[in-house]
Residue frames as qw, qx, qy, qz and C-alpha x, y, z in Angstrom:
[[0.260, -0.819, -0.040, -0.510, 2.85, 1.97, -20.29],
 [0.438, 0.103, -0.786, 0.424, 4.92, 2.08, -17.11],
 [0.578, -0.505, -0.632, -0.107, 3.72, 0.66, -14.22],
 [0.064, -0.556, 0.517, -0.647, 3.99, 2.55, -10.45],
 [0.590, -0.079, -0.748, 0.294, 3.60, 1.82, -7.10],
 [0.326, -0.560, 0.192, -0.737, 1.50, 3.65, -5.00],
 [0.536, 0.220, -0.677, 0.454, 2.02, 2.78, -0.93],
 [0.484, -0.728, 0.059, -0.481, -0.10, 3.79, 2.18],
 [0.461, 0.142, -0.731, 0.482, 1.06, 3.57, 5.26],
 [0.658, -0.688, -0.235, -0.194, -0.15, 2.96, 8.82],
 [0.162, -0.607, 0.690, -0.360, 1.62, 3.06, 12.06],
 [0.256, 0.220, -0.926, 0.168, 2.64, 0.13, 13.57],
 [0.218, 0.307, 0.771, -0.514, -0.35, 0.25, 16.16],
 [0.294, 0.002, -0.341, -0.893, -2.89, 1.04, 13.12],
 [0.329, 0.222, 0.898, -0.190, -6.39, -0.67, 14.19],
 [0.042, -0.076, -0.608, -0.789, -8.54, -0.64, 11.44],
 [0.233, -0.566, -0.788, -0.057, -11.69, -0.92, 13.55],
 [0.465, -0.455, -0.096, 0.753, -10.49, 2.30, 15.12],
 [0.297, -0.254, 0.331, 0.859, -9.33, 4.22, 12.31],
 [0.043, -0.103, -0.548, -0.829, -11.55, 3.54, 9.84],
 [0.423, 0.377, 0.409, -0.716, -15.34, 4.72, 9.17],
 [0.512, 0.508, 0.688, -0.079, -17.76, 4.38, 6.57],
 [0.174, 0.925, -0.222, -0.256, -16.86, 8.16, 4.70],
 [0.084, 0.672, -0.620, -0.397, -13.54, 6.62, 4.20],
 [0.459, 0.224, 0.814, 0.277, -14.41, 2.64, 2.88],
 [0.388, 0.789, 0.461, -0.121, -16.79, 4.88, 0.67],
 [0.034, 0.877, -0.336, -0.343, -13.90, 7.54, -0.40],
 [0.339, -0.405, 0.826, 0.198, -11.52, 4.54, -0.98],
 [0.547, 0.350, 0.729, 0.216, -14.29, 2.48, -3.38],
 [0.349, 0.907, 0.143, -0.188, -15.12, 5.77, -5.21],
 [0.187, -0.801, 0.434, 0.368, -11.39, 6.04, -5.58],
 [0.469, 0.005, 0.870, 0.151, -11.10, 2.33, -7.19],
 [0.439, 0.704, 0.557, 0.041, -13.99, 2.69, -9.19],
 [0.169, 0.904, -0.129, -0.370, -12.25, 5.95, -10.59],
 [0.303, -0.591, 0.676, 0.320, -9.28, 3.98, -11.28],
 [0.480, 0.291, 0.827, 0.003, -11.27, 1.30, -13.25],
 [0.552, 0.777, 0.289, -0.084, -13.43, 4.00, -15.33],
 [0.033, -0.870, 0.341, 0.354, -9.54, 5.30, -16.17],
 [0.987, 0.137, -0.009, 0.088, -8.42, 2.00, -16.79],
 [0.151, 0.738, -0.548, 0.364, -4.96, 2.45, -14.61],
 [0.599, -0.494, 0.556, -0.298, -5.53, 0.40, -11.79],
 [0.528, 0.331, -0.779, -0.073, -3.73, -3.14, -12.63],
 [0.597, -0.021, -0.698, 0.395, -3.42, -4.42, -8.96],
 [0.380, -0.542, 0.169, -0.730, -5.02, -3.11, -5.43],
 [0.748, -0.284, -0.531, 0.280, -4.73, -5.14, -2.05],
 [0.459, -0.730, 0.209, -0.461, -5.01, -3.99, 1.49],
 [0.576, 0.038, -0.744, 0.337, -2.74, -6.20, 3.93],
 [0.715, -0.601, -0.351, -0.069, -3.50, -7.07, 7.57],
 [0.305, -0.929, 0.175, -0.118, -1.56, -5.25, 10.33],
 [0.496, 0.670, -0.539, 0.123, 2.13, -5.83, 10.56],
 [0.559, -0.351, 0.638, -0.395, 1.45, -7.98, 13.59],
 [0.843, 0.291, 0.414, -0.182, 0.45, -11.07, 11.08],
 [0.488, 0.626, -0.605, -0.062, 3.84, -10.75, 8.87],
 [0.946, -0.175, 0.238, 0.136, 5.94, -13.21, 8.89],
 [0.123, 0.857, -0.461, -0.198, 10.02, -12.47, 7.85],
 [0.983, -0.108, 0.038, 0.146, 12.29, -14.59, 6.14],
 [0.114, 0.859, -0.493, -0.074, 16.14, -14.04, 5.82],
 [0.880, 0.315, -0.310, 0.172, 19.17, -16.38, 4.51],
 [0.802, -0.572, 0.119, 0.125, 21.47, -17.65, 6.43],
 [0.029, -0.591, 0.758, 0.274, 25.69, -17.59, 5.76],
 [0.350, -0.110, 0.921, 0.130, 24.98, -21.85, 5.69],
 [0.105, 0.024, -0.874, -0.473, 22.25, -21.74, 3.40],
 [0.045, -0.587, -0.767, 0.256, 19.01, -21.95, 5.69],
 [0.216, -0.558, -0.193, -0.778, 16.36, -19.72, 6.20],
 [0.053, -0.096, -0.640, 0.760, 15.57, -17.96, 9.52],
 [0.269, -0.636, -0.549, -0.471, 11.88, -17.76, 9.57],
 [0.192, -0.219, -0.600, 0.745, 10.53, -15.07, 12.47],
 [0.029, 0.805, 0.587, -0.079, 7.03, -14.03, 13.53],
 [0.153, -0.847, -0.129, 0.492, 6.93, -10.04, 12.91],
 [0.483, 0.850, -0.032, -0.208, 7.98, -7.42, 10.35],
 [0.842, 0.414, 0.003, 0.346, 11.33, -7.26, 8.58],
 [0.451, 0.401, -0.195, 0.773, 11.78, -4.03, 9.88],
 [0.272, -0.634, -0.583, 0.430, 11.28, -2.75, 13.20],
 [0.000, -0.284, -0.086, -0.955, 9.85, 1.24, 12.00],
 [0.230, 0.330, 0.454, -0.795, 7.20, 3.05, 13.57],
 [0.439, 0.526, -0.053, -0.726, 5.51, 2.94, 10.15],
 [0.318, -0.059, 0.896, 0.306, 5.21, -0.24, 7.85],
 [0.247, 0.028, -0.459, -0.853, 2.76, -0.53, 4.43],
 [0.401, 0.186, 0.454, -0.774, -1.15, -0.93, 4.64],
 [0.719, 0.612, 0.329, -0.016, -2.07, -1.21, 1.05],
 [0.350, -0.316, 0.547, 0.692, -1.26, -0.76, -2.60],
 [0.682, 0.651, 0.226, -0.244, -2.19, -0.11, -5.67],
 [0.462, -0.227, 0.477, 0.712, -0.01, -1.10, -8.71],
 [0.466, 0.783, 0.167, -0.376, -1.21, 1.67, -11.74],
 [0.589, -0.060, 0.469, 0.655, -0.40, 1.81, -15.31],
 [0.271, 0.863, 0.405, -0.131, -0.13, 5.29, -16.36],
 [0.486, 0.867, 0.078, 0.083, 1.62, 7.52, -18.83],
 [0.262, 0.536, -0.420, 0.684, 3.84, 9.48, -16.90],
 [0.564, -0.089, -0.590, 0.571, 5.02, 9.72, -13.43],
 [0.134, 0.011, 0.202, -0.970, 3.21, 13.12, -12.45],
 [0.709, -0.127, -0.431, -0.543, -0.15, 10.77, -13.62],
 [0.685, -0.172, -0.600, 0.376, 1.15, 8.21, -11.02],
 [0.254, -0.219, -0.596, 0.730, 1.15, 11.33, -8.31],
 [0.463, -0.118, -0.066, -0.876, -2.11, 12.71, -9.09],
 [0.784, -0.307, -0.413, -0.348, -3.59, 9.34, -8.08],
 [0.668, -0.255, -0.658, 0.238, -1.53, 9.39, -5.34],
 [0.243, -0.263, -0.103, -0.928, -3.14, 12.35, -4.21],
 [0.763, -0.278, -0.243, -0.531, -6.47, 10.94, -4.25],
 [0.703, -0.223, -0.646, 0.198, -5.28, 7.56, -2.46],
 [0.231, 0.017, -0.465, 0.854, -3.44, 10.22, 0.55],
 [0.324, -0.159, -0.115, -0.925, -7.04, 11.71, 0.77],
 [0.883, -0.156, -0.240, -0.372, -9.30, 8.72, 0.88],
 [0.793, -0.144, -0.547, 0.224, -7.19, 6.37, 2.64],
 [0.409, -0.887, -0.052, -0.209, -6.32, 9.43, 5.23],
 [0.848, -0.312, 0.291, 0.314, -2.56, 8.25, 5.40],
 [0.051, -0.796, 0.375, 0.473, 0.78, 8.89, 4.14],
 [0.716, 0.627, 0.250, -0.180, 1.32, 7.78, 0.70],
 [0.151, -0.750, 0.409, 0.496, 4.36, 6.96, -1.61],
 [0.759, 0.637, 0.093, -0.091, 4.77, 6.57, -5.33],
 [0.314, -0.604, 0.674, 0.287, 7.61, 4.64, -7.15],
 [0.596, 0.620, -0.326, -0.392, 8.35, 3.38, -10.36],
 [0.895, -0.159, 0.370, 0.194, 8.96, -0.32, -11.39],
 [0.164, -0.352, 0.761, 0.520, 12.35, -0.93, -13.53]]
């Protein structure tokens, strides 16, 4: 079955003490727990604001540059994931749907190789 990639996104200044509420941790486990009784979800992980990345990049000589902060400097960097395995690719954007809904955020779906 292939596998997607579904993507939320925050803004760079996203505070999760802020943002979120009880309605949506509740929206978001109802969502999970949907995914489970489907048996699609594979993989689900929330990450910590994009202040607590860490980049690495190769050097011409061979090293690695290690540097506090994202990879990319956007207004807009990923929150969470879910990785699903479902049928078809229009099954893969009906649950991201639901995620854009419950997680209140902007949402993109993509197919591994």
């Amino acid at each position: 079955m292939p596998k997607f990639l579904v993507s939320l996104y925050h803004p760079t200044d996203y505070d999760p003490t802020l943002m979120e509420d009880s309605a949506m941790d509740r929206a978001i486990d109802e969502l999970n727990d949907e995914m489970i009784a489907a048996g699609v979800r594979h993989f689900v992980g929330g990450l910590y604001p994009v202040d607590r990345a860490h980049s690495l990049r190769a050097q011409a000589d061979g090293s690695v540059a290690l540097s506090h902060g994202p990879y990319l400097n956007h207004r807009e960097h990923i929150g969470g994931l879910w990785v699903l395995d479902t049928a078809t690719l229009d099954e893969a954007l009906d649950w991201g749907r639901k995620a854009a809904i419950a997680c209140r955020a902007p949402v993109e779906v993509r197919p591994f190789h």
